[in-house]
C-alpha positions in Angstrom: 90.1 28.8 -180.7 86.2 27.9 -181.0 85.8 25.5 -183.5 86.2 22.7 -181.4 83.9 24.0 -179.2 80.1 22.0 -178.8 76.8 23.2 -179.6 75.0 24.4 -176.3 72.5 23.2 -174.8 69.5 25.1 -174.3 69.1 26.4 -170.7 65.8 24.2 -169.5 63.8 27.3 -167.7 65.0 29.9 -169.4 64.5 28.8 -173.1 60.9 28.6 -172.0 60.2 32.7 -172.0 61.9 32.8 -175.6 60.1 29.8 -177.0 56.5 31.3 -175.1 57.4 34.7 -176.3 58.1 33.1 -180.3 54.5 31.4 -179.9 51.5 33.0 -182.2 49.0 32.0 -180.5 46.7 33.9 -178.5 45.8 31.0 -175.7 48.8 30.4 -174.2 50.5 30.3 -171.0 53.7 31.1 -169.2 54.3 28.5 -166.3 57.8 28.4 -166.9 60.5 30.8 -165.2 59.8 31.4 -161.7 58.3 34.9 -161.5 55.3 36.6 -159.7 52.6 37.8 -162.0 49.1 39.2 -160.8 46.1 39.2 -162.2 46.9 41.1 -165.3 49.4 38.8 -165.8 52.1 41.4 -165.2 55.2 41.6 -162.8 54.4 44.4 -160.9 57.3 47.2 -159.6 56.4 46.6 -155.9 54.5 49.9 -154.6 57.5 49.9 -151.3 59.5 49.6 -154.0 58.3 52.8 -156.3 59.0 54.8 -153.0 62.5 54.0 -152.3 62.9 54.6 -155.8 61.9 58.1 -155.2 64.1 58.4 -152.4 67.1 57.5 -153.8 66.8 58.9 -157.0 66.4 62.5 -154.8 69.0 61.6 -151.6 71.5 59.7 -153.7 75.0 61.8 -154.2 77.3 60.0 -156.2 77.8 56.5 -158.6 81.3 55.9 -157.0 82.2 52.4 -156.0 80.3 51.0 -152.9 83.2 48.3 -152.0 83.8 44.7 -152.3 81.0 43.7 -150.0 78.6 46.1 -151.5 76.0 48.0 -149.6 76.3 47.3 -145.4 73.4 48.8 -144.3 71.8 46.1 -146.9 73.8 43.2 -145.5 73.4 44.1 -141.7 69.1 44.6 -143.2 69.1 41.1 -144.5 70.9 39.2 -141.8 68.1 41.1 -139.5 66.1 39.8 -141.6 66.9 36.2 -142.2 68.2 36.1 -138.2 66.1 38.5 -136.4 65.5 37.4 -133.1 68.2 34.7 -132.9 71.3 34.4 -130.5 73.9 34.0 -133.0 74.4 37.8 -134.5 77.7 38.6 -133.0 79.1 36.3 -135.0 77.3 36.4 -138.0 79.3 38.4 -141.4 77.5 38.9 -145.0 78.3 40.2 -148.1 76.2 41.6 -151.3 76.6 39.6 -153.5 74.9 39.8 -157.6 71.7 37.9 -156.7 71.4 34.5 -154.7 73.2 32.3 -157.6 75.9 34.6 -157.0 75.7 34.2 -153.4 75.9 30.2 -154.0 79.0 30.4 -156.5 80.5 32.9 -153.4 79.8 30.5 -150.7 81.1 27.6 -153.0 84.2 28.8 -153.6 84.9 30.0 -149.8 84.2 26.1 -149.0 86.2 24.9 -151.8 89.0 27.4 -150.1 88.1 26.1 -146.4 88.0 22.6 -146.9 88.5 21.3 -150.4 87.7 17.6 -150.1 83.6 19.0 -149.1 80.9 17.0 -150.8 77.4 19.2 -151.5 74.8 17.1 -150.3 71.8 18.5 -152.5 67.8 17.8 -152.6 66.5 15.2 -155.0 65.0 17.0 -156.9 66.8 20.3 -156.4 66.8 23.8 -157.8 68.5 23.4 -161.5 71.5 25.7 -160.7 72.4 24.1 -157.3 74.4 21.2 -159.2 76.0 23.5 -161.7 77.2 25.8 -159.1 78.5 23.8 -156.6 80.6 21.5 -159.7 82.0 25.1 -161.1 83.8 25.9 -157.6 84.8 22.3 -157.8 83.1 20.8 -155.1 81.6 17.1 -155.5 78.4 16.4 -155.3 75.8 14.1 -153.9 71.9 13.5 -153.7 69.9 13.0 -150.8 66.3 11.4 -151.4 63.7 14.3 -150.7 60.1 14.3 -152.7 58.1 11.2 -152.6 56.7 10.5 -156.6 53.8 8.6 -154.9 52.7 11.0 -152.4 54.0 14.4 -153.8 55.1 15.2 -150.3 58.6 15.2 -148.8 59.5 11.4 -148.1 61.0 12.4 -144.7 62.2 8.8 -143.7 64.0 8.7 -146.4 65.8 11.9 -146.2 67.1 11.4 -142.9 68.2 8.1 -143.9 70.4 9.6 -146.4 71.6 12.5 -144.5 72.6 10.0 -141.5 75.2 9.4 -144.2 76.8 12.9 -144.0 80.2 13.7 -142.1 82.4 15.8 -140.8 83.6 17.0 -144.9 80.0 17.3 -145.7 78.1 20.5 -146.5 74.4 19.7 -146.8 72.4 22.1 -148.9 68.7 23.0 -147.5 66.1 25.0 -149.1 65.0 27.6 -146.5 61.2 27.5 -147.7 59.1 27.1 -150.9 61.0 24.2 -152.4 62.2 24.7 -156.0 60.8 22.9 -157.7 58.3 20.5 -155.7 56.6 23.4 -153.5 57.1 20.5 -150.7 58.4 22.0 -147.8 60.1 19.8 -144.8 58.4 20.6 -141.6 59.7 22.1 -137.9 60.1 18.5 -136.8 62.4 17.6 -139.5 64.7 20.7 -139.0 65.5 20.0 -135.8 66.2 15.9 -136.5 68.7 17.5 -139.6 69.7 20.1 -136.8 70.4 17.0 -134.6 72.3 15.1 -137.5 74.7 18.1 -138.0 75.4 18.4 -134.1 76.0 14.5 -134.2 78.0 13.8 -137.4 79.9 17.1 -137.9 78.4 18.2 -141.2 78.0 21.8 -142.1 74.4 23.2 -142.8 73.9 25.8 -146.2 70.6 26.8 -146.2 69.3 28.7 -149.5 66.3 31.2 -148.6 65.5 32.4 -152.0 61.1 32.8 -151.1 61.2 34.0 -147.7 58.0 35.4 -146.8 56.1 33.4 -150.1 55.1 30.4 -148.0 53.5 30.6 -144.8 55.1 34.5 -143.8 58.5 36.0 -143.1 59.0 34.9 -139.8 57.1 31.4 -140.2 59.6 30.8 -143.4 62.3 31.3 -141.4 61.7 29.4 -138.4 63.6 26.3 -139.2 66.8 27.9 -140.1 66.2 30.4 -137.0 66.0 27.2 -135.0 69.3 25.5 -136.7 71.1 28.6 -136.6 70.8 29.0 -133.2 72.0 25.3 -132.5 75.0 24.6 -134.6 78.1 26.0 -134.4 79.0 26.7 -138.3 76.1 27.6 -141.1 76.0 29.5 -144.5 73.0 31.0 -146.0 72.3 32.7 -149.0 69.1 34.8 -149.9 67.3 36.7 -152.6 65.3 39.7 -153.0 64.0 38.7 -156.6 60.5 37.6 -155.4 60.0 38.9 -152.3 61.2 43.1 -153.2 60.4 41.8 -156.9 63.7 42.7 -158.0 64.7 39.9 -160.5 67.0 42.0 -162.8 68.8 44.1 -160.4 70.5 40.8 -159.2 70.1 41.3 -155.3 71.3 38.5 -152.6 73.3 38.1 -150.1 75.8 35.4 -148.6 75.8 34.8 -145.2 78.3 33.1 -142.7 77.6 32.0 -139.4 81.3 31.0 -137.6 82.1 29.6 -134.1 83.3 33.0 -133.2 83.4 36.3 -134.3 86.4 36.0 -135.8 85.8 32.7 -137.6 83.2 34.7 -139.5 85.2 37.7 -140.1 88.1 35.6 -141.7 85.5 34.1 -143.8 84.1 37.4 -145.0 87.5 38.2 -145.7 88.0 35.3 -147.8 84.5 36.5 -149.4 86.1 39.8 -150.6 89.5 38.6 -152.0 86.8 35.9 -153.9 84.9 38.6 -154.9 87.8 40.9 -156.3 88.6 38.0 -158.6 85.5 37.2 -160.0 83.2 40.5 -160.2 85.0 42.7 -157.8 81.6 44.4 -156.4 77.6 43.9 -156.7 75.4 46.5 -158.2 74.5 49.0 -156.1 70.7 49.9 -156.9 68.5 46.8 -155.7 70.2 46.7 -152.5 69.9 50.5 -152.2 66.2 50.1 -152.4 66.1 47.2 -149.9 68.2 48.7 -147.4 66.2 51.9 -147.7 62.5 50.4 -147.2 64.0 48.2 -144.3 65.3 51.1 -142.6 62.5 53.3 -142.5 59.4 51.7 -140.7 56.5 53.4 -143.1 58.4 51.7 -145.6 58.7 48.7 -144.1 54.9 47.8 -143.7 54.1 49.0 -147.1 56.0 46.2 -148.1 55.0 43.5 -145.7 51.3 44.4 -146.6 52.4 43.9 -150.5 53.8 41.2 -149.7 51.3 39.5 -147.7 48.9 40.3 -150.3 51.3 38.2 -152.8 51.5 35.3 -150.5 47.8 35.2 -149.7 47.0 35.3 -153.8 49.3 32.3 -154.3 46.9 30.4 -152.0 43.8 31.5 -153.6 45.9 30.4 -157.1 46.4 26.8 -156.1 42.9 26.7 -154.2 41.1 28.0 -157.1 43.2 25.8 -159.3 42.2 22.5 -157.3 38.5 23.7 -156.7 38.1 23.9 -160.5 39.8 20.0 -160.8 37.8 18.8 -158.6 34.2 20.5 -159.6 34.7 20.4 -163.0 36.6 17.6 -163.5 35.9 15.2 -160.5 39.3 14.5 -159.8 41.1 15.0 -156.4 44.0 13.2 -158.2 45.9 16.9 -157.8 44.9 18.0 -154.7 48.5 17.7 -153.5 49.1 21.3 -155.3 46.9 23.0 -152.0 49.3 21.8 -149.7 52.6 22.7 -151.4 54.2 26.1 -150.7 55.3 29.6 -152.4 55.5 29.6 -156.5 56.2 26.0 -157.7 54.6 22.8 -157.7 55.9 19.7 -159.6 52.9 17.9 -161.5 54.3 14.6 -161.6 53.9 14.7 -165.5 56.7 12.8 -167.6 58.7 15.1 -170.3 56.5 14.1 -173.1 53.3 15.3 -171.2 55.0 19.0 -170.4 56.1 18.7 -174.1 52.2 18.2 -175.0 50.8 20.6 -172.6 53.2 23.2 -174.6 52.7 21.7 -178.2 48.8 21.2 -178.0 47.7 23.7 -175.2 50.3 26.9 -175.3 50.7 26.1 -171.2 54.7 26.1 -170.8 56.0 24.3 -168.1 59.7 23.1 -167.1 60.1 19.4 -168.6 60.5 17.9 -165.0 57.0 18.6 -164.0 57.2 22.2 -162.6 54.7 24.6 -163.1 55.0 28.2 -161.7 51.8 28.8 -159.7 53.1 32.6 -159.6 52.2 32.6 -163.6 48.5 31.8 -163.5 46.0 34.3 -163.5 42.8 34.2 -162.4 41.1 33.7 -166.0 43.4 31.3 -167.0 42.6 28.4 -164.3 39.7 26.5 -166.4 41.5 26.5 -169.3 45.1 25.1 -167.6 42.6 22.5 -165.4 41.3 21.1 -169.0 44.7 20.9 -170.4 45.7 18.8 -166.9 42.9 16.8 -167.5 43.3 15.9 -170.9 46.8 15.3 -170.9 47.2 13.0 -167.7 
């Protein structure tokens, strides 16, 4: 049965934590997979966290099955979340969902089910599984021109050029905030012209909101969806709690539908559950016990938001401190484009065979596209990752 069957290829971000764990040497660094460390270079168990662990673990009764749309005190808590303060709740429906790649391959599917001729219109560049996904659940897929090579910002012209392009059996994929992987984020003014697009040609709007709270705040993150939300008639969503609850392995997301009418989104959730009782049946229970249960009780609550402040303000000290030392020590202002990018990830520009030096000669692992995880650096380590930028551009 599996003789036939190719050898794999390696999985480009996550190869790079087995190949940096494998390395011997003492200088090296871990700019590869896309999570928070601090300045000990650990991935902290957030403190709001620690508490609702408590909680539970004392107030929980029983490990019986939570349902095919998992926790809903944790899905009502993240719409609130993602929405709060919009006009468009009462006909909003969400289910758990095993992280925010599972919320994508959920939300494909439900298109695929809707309206089975849907092109994905994605980002150029985009986040690595937002191809993969869309292609398993059968959907085609399409690019729209986004980062500028030149300028290292978003090439804005460009993009709305392309998305003119996009009709009435078009989803067009957004990131939400904190592009993955160039850290360039569109602005206000370019959600509402995409806002304006959608209302014009017909296409639908799926925004992923995987960083919310990383770049500029909770609310400010969510201001352009909040905006598009409330002006279009049909919307999906899907979000994380791996970076901002620090939850990567307990696989927390949600999917999100936003229908013309209530109904509309409860026949979609609907469609969401029989989807989910063919492919996993129901999330884990545990992150979204510990979300729900710091978003429902307001000590909680701002325990976390400090925490998470605290994150977000540290990733601007990271890519200030990393630009200062370029620029002192190095009297460059060639990568000062890093300072004005947003949440973990900034795309260097490099070619594959300069990441592939950088991670031969220096120990500094980075994805071969040019991303480096600004959430990996420490403190210590910013001369020594300036030099190696130096010396291999």
């Amino acid at each position: 049965m599996f003789t036939h069957l190719p050898t794999p290829q390696l999985d480009p971000i996550l190869s790079l934590s087995v190949a940096y764990k494998n390395d011997p040497r003492s200088e090296k660094v871990d700019l590869g997979i896309g999570v928070y460390k601090n300045s000990a270079g650990e991935t902290p168990i957030m403190r709001a966290i620690s508490q609702a662990q408590d909680i539970v673990v004392a107030t929980q009764q029983t490990k019986s099955y939570v349902g095919l749309a998992g926790c809903e005190e944790f899905n009502q808590s993240m719409v609130n979340l993602v929405l709060g303060g919009t006009s468009v709740l009462d006909r909003v429906s969400a289910v758990q969902t095993p992280g925010a790649s599972g919320a994508l391959r959920m939300l494909g599917d439900l298109i695929k089910v809707a309206q089975p001729n849907t092109t994905v219109w994605i980002s150029n560049p985009s986040y690595v599984n937002h191809k993969p996904v869309m292609e398993a659940a059968g959907l085609k897929v399409n690019y729209y021109r986004y980062f500028s090579p030149q300028t290292k910002q978003v090439d804005k012209g460009m993009m709305l050029e392309d998305l003119a392009k996009a009709g009435q059996n078009d989803v067009v994929l957004l990131h939400g905030c904190c592009h993955n992987p160039t850290g360039a984020d569109i602005d206000f003014d370019a959600w509402q012209q995409i806002t304006a697009l959608a209302q014009k040609n017909g296409f639908t709007p799926f925004v992923d909101v995987a960083y919310q709270g990383f770049g500029d705040g909770l609310d400010a993150d969510a201001k352009g969806l909040r905006y598009m939300a409330d002006n279009v008639d049909e919307m999906l969503i899907t979000t994380s709690c791996s970076k901002n609850f620090g939850l990567y392995r307990e696989r927390t997301g949600a999917a999100i539908v936003l229908g013309q009418s209530t109904v509309d989104a409860n026949n979609a959730k609907g469609k969401l559950l029989t989807l989910a009782r063919s492919t996993y049946t129901m999330p884990p229970d545990h992150g979204a016990a510990l979300v729900k249960t710091i978003l429902q009780n307001q000590e909680l609550t701002e325990v976390w938001k400090q925490e998470l402040s605290e994150m977000q303000q540290r990733l601007l000290s990271l890519r200030k401190s990393l630009c200062d030392e370029l620029r002192n020590a190095h009297n460059t202002s060639q990568f000062d484009f890093i300072e004005s990018h947003k949440g973990m990830f900034t795309v260097l520009g490099f070619s594959q065979s300069q990441m592939s030096q950088l991670r031969e000669e220096y120990g500094i692992y980075g994805v071969g596209d040019g991303r480096i995880n600004i959430a990996g650096l420490t403190e210590k380590d910013i001369p020594y990752v300036a030099e190696a930028i130096i010396k291999v551009s």
